[in-house]
PDB file of N, CA, C and O in Angstrom:
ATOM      1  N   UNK A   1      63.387  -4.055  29.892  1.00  0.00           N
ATOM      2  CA  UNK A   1      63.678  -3.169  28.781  1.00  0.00           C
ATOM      3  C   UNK A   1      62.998  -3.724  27.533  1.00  0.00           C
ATOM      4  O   UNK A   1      62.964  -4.945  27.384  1.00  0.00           O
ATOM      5  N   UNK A   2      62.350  -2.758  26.453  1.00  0.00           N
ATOM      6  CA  UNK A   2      61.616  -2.928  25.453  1.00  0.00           C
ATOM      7  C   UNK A   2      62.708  -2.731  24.334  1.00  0.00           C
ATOM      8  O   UNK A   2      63.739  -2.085  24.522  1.00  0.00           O
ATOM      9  N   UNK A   3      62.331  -3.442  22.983  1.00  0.00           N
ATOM     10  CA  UNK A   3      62.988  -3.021  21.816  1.00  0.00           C
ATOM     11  C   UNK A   3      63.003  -1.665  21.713  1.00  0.00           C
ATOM     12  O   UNK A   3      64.231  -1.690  21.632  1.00  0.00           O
ATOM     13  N   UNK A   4      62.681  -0.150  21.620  1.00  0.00           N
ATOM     14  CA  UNK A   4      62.452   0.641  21.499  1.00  0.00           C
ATOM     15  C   UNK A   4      63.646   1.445  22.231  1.00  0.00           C
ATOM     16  O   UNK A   4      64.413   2.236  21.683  1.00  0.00           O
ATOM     17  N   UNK A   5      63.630   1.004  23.823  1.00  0.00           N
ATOM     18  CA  UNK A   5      64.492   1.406  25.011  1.00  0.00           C
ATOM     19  C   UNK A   5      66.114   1.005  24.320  1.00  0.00           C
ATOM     20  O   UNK A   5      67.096   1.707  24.076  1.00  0.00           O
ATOM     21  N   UNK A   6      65.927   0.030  24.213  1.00  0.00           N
ATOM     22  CA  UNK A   6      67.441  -1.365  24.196  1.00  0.00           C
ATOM     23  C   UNK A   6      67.931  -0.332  22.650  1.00  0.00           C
ATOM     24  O   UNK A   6      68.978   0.251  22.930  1.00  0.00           O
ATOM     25  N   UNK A   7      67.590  -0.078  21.581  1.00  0.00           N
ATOM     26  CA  UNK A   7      67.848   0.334  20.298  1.00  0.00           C
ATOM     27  C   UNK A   7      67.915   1.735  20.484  1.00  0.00           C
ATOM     28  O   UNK A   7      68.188   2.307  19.429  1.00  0.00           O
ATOM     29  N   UNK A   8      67.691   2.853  21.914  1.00  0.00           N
ATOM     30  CA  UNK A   8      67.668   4.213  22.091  1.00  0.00           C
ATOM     31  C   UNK A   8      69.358   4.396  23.038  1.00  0.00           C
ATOM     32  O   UNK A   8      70.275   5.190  23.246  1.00  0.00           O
ATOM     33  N   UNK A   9      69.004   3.395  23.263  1.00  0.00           N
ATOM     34  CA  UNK A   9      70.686   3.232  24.472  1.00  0.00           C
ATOM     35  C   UNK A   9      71.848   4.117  23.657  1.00  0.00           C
ATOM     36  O   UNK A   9      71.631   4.255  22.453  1.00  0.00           O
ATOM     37  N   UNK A  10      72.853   4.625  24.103  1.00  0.00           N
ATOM     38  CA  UNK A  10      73.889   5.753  23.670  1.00  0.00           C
ATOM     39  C   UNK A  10      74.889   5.310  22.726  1.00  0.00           C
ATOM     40  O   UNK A  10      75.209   6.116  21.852  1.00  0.00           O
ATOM     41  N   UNK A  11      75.403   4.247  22.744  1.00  0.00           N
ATOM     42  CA  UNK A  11      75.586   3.251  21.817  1.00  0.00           C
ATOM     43  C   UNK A  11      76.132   2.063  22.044  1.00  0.00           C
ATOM     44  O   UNK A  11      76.251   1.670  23.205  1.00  0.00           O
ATOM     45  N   UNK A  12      76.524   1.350  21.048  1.00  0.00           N
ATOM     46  CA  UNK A  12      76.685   0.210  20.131  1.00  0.00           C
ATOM     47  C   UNK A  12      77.508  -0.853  21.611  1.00  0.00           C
ATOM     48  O   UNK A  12      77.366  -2.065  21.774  1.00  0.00           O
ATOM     49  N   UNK A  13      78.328   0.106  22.481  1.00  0.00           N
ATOM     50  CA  UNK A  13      79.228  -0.368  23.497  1.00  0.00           C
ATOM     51  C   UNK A  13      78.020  -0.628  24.849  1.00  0.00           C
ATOM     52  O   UNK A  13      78.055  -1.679  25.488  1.00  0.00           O
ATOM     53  N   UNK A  14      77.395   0.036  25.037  1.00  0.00           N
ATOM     54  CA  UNK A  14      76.315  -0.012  25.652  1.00  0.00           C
ATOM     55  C   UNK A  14      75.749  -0.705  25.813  1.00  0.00           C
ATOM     56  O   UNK A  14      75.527  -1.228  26.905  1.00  0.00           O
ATOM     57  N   UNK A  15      75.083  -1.104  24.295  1.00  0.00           N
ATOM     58  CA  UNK A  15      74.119  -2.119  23.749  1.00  0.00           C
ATOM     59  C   UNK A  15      74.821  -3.766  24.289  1.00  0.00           C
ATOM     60  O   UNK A  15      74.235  -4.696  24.844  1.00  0.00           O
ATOM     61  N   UNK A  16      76.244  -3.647  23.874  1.00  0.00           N
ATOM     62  CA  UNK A  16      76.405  -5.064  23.692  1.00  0.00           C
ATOM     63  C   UNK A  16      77.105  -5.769  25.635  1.00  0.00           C
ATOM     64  O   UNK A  16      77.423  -6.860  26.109  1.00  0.00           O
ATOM     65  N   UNK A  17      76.993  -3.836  26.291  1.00  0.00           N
ATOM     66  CA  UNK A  17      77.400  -4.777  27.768  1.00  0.00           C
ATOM     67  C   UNK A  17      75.428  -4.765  28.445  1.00  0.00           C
ATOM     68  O   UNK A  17      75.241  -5.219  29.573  1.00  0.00           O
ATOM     69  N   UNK A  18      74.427  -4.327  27.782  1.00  0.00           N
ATOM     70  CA  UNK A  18      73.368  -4.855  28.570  1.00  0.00           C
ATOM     71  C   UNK A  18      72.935  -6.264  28.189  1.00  0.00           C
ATOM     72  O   UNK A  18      72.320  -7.058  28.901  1.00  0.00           O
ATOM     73  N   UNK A  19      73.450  -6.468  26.686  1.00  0.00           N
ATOM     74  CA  UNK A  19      72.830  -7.775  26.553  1.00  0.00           C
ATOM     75  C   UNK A  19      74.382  -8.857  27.018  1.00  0.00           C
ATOM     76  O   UNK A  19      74.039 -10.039  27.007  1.00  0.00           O
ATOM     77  N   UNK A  20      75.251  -8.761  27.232  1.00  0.00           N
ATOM     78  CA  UNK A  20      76.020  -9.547  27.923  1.00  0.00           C
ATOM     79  C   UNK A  20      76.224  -9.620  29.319  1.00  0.00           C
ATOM     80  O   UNK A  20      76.918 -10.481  29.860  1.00  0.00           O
ATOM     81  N   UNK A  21      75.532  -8.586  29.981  1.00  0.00           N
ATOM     82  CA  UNK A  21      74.602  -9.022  31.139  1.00  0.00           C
ATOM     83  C   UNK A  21      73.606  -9.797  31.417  1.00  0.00           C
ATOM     84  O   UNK A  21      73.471  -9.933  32.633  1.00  0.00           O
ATOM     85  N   UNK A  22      72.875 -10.344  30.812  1.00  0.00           N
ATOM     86  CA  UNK A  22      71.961 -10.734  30.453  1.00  0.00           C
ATOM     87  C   UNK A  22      72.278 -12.052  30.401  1.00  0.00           C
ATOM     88  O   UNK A  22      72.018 -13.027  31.106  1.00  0.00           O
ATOM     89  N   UNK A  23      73.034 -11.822  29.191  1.00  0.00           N
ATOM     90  CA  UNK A  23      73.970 -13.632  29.371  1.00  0.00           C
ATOM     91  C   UNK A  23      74.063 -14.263  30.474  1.00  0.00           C
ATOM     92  O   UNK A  23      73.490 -15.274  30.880  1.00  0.00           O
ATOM     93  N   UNK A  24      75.379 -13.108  31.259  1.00  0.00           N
ATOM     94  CA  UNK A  24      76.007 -13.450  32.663  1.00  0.00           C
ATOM     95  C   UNK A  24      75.184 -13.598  33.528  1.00  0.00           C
ATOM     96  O   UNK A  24      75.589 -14.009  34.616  1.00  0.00           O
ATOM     97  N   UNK A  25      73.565 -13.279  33.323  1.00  0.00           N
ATOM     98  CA  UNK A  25      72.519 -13.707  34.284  1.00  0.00           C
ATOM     99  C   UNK A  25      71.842 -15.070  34.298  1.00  0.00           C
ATOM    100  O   UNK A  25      71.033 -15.523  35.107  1.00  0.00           O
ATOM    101  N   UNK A  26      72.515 -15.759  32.906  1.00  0.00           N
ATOM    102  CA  UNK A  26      71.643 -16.933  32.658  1.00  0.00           C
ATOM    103  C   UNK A  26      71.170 -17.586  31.470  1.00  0.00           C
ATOM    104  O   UNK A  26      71.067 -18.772  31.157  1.00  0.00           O
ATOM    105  N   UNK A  27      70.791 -16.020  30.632  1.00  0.00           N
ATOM    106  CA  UNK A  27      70.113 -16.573  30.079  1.00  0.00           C
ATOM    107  C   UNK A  27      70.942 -17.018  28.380  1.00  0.00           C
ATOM    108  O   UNK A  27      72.159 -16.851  28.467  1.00  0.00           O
ATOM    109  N   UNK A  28      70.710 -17.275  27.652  1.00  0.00           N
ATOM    110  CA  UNK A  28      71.190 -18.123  26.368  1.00  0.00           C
ATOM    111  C   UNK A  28      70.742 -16.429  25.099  1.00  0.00           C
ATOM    112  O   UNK A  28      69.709 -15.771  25.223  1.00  0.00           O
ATOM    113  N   UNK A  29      71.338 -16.274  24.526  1.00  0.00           N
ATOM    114  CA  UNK A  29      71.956 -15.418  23.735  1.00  0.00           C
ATOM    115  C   UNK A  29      70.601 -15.249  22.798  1.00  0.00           C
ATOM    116  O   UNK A  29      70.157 -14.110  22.656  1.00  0.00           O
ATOM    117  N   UNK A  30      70.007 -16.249  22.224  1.00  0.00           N
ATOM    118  CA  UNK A  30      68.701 -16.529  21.673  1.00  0.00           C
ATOM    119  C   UNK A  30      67.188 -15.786  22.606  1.00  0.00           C
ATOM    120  O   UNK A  30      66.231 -15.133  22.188  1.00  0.00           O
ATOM    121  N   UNK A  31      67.553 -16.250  23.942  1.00  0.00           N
ATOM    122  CA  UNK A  31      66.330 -15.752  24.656  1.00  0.00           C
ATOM    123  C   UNK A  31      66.209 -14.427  25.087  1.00  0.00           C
ATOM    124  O   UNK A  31      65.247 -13.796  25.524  1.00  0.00           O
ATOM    125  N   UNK A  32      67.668 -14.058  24.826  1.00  0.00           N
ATOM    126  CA  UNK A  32      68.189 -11.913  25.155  1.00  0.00           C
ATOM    127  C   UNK A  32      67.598 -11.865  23.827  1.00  0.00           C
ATOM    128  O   UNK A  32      66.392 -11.743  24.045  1.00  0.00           O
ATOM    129  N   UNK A  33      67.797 -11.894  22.506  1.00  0.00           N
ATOM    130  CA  UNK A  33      67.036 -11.661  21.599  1.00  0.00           C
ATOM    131  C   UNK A  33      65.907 -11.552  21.140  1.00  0.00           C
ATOM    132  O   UNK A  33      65.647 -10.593  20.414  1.00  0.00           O
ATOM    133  N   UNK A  34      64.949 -12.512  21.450  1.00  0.00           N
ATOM    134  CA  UNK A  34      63.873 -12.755  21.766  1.00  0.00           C
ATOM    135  C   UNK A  34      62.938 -11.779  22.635  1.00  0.00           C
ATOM    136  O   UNK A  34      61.970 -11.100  22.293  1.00  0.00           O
ATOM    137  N   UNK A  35      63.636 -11.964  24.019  1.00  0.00           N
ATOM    138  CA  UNK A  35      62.909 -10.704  24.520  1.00  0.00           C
ATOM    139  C   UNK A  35      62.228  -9.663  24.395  1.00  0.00           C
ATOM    140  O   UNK A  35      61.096  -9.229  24.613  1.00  0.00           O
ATOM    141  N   UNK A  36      64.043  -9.118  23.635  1.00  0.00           N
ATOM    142  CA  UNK A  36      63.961  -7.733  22.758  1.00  0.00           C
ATOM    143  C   UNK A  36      63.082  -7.740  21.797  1.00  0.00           C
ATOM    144  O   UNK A  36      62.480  -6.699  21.531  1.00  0.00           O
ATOM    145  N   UNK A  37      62.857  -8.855  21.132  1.00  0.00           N
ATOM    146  CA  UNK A  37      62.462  -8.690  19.614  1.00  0.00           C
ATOM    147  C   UNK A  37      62.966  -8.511  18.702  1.00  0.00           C
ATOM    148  O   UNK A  37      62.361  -8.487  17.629  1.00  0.00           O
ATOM    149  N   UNK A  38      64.907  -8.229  18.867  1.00  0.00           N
ATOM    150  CA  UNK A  38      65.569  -8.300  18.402  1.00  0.00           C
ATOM    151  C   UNK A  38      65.963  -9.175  16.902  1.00  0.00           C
ATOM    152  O   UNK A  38      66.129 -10.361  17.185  1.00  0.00           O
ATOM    153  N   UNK A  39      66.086  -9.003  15.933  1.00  0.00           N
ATOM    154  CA  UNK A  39      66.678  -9.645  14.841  1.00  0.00           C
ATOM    155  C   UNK A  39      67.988  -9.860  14.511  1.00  0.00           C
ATOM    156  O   UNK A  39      68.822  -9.039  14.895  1.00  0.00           O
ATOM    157  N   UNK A  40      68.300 -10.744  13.915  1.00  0.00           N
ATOM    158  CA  UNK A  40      69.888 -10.628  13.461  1.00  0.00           C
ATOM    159  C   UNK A  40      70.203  -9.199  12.689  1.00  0.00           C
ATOM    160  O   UNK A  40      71.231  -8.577  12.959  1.00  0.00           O
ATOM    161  N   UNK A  41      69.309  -8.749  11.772  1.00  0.00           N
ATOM    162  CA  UNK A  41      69.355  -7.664  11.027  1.00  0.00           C
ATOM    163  C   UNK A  41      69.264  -7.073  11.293  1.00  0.00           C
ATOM    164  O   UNK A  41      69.600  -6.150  10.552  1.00  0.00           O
ATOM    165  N   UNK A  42      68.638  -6.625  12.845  1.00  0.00           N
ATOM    166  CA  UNK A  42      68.981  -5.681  13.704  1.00  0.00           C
ATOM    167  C   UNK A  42      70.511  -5.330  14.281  1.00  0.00           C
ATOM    168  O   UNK A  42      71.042  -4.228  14.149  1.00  0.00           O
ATOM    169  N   UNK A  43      71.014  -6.292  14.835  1.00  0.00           N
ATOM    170  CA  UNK A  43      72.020  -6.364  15.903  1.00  0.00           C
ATOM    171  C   UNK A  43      72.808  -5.580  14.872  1.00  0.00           C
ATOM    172  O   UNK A  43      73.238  -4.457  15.136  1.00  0.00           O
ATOM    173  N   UNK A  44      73.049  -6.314  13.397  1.00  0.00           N
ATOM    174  CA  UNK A  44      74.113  -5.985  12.195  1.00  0.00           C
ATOM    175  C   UNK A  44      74.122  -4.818  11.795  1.00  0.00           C
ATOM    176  O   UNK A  44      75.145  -4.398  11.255  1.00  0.00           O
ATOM    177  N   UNK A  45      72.489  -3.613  12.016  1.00  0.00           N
ATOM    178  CA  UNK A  45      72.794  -2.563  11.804  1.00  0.00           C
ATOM    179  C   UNK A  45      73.317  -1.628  13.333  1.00  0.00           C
ATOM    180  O   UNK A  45      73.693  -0.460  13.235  1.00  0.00           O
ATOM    181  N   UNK A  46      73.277  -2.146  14.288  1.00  0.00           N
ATOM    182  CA  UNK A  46      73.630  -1.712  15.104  1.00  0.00           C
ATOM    183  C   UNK A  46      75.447  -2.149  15.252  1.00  0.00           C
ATOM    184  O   UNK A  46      76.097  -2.025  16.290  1.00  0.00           O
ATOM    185  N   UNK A  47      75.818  -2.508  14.329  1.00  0.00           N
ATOM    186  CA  UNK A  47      77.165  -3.248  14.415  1.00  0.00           C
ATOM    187  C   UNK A  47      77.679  -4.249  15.523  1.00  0.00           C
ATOM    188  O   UNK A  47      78.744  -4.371  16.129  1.00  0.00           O
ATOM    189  N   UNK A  48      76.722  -4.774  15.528  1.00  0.00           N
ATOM    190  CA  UNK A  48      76.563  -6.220  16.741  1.00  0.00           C
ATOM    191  C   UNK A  48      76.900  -7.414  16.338  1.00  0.00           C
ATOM    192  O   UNK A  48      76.728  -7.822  15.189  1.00  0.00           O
ATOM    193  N   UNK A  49      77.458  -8.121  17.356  1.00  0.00           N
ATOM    194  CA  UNK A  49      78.179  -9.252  16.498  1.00  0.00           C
ATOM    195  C   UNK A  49      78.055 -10.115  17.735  1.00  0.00           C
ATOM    196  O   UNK A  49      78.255  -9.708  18.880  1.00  0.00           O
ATOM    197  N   UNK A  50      77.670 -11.482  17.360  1.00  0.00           N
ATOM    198  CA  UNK A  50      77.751 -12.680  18.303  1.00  0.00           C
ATOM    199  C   UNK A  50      78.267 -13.648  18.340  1.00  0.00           C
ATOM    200  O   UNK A  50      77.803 -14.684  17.864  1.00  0.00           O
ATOM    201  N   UNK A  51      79.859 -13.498  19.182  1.00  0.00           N
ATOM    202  CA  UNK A  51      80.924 -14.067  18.866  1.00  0.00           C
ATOM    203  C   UNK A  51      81.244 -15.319  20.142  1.00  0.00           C
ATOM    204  O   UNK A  51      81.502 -15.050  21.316  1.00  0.00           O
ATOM    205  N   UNK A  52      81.154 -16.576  19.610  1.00  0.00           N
ATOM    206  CA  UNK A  52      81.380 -17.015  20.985  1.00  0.00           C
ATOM    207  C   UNK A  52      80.809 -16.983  21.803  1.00  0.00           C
ATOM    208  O   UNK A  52      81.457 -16.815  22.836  1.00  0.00           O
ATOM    209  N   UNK A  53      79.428 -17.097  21.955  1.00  0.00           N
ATOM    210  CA  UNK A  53      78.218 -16.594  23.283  1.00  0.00           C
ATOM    211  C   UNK A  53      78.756 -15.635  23.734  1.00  0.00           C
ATOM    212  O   UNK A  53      78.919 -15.975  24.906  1.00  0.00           O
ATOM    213  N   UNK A  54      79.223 -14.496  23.617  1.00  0.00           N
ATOM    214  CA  UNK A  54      79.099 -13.169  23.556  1.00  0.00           C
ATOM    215  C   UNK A  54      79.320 -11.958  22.587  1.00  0.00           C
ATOM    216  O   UNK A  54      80.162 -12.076  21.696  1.00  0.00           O
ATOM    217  N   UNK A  55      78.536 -10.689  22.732  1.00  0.00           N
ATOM    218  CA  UNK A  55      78.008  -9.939  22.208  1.00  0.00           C
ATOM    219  C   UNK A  55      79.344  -9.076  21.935  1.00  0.00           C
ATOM    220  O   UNK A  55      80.200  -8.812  22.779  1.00  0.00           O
ATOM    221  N   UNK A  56      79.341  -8.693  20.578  1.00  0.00           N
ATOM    222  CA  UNK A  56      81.035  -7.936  20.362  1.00  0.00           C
ATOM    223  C   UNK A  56      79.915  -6.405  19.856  1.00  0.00           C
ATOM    224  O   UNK A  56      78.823  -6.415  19.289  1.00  0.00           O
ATOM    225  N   UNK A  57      80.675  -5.339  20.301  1.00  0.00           N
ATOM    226  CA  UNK A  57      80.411  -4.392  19.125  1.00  0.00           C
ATOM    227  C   UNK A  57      81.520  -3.568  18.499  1.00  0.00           C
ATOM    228  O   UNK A  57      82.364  -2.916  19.113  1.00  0.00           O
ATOM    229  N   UNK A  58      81.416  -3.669  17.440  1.00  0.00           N
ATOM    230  CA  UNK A  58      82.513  -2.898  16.610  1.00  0.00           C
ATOM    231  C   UNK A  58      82.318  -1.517  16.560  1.00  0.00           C
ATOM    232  O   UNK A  58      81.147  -1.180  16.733  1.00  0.00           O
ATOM    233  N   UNK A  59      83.338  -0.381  16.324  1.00  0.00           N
ATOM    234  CA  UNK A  59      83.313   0.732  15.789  1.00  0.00           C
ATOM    235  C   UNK A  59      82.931   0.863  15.331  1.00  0.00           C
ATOM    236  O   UNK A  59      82.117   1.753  15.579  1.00  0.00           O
ATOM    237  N   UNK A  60      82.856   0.009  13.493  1.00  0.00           N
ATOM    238  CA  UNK A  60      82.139   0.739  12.445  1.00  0.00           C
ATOM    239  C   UNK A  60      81.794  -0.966  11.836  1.00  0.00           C
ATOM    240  O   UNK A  60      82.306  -2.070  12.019  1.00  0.00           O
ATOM    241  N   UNK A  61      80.699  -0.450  11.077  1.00  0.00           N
ATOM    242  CA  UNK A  61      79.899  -2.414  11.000  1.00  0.00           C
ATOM    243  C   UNK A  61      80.797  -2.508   9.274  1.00  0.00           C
ATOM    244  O   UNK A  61      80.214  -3.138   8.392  1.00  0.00           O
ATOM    245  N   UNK A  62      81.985  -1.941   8.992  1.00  0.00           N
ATOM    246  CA  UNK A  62      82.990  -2.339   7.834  1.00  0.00           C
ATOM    247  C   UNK A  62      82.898  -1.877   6.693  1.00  0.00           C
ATOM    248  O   UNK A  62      82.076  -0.965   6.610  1.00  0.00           O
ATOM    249  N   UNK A  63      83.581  -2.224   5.479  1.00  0.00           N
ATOM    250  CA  UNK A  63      83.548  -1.220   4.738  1.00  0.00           C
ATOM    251  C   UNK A  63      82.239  -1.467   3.954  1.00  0.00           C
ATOM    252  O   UNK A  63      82.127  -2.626   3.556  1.00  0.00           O
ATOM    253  N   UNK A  64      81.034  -0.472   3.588  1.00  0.00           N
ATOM    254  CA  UNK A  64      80.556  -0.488   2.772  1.00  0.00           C
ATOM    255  C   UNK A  64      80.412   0.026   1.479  1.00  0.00           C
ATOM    256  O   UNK A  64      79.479  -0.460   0.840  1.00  0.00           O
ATOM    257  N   UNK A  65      81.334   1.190   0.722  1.00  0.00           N
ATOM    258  CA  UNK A  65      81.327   1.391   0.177  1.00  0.00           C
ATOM    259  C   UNK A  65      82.730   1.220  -0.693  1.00  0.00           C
ATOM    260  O   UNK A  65      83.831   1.059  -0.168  1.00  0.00           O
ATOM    261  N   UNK A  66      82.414   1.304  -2.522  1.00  0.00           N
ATOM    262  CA  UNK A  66      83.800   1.015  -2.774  1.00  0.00           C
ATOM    263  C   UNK A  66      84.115   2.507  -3.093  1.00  0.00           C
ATOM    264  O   UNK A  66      85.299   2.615  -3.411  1.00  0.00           O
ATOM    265  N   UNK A  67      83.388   3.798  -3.116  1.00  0.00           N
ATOM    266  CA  UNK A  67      83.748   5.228  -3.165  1.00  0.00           C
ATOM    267  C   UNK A  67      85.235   6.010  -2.704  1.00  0.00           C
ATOM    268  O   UNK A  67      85.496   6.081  -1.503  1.00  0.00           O
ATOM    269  N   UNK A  68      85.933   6.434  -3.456  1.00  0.00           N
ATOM    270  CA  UNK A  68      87.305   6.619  -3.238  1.00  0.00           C
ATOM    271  C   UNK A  68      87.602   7.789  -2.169  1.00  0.00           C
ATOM    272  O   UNK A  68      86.882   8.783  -2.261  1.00  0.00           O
ATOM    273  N   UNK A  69      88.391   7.774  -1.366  1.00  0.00           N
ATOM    274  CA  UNK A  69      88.423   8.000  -0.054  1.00  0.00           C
ATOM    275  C   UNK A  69      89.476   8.910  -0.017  1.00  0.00           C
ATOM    276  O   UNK A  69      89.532   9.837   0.791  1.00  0.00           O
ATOM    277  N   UNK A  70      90.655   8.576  -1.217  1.00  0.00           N
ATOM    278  CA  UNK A  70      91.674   9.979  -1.158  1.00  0.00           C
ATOM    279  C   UNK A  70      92.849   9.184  -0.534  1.00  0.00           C
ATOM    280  O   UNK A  70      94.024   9.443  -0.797  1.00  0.00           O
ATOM    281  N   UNK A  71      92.469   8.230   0.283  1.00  0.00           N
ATOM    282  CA  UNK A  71      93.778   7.458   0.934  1.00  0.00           C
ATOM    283  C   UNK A  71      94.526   6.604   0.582  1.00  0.00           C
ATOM    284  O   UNK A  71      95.361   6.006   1.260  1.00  0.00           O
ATOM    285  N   UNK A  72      94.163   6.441  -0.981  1.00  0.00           N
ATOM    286  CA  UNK A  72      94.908   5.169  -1.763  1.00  0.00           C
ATOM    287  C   UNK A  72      96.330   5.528  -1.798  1.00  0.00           C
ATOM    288  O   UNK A  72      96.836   6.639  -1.635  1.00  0.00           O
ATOM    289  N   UNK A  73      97.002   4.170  -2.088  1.00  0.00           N
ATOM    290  CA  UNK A  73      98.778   4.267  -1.950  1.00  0.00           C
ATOM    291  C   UNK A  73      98.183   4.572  -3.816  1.00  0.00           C
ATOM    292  O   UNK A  73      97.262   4.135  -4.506  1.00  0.00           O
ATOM    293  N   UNK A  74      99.569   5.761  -4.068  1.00  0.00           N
ATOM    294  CA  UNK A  74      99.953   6.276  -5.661  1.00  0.00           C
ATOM    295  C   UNK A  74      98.430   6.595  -6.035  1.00  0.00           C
ATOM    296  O   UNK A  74      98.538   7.110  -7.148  1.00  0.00           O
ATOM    297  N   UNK A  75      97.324   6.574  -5.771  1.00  0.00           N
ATOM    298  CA  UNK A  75      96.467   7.385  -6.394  1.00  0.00           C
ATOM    299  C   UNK A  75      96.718   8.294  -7.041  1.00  0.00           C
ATOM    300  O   UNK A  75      97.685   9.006  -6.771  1.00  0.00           O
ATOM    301  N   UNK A  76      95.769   8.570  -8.270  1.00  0.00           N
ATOM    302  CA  UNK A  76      96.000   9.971  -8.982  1.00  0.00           C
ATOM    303  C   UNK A  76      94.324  10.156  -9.580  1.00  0.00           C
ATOM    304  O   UNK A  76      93.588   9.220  -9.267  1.00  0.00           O
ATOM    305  N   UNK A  77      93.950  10.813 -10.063  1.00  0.00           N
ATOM    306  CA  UNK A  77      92.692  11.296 -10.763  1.00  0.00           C
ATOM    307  C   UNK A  77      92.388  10.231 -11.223  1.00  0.00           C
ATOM    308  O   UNK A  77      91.287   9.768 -10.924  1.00  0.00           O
ATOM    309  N   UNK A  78      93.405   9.399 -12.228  1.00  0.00           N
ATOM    310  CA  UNK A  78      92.256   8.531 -12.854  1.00  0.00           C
ATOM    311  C   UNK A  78      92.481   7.276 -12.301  1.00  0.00           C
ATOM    312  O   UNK A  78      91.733   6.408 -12.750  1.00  0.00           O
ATOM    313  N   UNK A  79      93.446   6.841 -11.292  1.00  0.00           N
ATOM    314  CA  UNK A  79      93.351   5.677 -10.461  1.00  0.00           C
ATOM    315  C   UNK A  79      94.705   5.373  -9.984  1.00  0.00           C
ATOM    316  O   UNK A  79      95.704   5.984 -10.365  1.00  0.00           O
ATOM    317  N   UNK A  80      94.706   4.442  -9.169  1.00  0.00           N
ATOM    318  CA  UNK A  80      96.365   3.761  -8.595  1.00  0.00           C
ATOM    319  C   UNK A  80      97.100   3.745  -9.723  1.00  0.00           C
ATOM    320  O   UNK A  80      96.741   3.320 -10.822  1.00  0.00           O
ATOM    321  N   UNK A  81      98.318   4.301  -9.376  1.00  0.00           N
ATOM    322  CA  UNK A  81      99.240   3.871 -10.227  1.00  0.00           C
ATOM    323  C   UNK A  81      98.739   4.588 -11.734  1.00  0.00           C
ATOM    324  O   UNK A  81      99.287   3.989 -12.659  1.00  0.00           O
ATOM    325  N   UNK A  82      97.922   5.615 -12.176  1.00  0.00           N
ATOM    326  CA  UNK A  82      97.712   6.087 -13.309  1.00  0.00           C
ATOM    327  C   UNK A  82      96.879   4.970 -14.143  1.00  0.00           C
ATOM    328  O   UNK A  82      96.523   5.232 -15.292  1.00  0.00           O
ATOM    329  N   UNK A  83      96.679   4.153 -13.752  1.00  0.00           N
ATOM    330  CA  UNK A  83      95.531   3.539 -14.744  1.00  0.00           C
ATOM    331  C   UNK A  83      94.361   4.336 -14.846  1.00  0.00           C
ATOM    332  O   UNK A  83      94.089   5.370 -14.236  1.00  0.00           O
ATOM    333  N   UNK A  84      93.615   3.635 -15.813  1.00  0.00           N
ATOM    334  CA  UNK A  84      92.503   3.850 -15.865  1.00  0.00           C
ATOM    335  C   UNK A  84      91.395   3.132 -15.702  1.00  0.00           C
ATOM    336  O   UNK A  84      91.051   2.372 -16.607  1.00  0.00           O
ATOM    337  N   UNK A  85      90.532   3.258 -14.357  1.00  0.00           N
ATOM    338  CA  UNK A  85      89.829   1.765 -13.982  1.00  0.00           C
ATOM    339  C   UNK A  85      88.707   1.890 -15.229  1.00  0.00           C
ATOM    340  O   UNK A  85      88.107   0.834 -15.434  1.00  0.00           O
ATOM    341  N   UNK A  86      88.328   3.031 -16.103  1.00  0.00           N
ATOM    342  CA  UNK A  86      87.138   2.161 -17.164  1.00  0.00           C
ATOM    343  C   UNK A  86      87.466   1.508 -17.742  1.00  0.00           C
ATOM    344  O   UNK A  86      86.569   0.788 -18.179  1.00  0.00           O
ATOM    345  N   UNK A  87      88.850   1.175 -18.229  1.00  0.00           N
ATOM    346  CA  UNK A  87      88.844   0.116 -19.210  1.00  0.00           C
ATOM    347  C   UNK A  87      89.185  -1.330 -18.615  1.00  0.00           C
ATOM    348  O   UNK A  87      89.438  -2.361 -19.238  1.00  0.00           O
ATOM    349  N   UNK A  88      89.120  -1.114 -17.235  1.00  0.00           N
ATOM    350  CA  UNK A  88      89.080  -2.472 -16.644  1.00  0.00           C
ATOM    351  C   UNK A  88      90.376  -3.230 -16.716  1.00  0.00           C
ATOM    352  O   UNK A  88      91.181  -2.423 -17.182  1.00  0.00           O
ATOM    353  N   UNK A  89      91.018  -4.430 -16.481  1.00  0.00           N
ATOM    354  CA  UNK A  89      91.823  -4.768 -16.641  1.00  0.00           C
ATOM    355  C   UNK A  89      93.033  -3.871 -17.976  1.00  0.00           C
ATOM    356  O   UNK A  89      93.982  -3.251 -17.497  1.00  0.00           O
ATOM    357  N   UNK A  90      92.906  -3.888 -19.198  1.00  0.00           N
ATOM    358  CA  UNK A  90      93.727  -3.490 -19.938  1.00  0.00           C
ATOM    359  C   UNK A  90      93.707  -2.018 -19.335  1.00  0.00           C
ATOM    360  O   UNK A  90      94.173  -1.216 -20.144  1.00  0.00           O
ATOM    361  N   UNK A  91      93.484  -1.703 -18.683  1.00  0.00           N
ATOM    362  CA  UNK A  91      93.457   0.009 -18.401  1.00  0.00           C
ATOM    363  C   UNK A  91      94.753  -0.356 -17.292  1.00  0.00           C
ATOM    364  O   UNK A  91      94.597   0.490 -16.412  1.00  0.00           O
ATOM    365  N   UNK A  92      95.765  -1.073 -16.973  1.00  0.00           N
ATOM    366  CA  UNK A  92      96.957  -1.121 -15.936  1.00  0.00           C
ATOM    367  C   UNK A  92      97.515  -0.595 -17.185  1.00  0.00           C
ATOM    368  O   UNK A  92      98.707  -0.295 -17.251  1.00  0.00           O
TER     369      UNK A  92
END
């Protein structure tokens, strides 16, 4: 399998039982990478994680944004609890 193939796979769960096959065949976690052509900055956008000589994949690669979501405890328009986050601290 080529970088191209390995990064087209269906997903993220996929990804992380071919390359932990791979392992279980022998080889060292570095040389499955390699292969591929793989990067760390790859695996991370694929939400790949190398835990323990083996390959984890997460649901979602965590929170990236701080954009308000609607799910805050006491939210209101202008913030938790009625503050106001522009004025930063004195805004509680």
């Amino acid at each position: 399998m080529n970088r191209d193939e390995f990064l087209a796979l269906e997903d993220n769960k996929a990804m992380a039982k071919y390359l932990n096959d791979q392992i279980d065949a022998g080889k060292t976690p570095e040389e499955v990478q390699e292969e591929l052509g793989l990067t760390k900055k790859d695996l991370t956008e694929q939400a790949l994680y190398l835990v323990r000589g083996k390959f984890l994949a997460r649901a979602w690669g965590g929170y990236t944004t701080t954009k308000r979501t609607g799910n805050e405890a006491g939210d209101s328009a202008n913030g938790v609890g009625d503050s106001d986050p522009s004025k930063g601290y004195n805004g509680i």
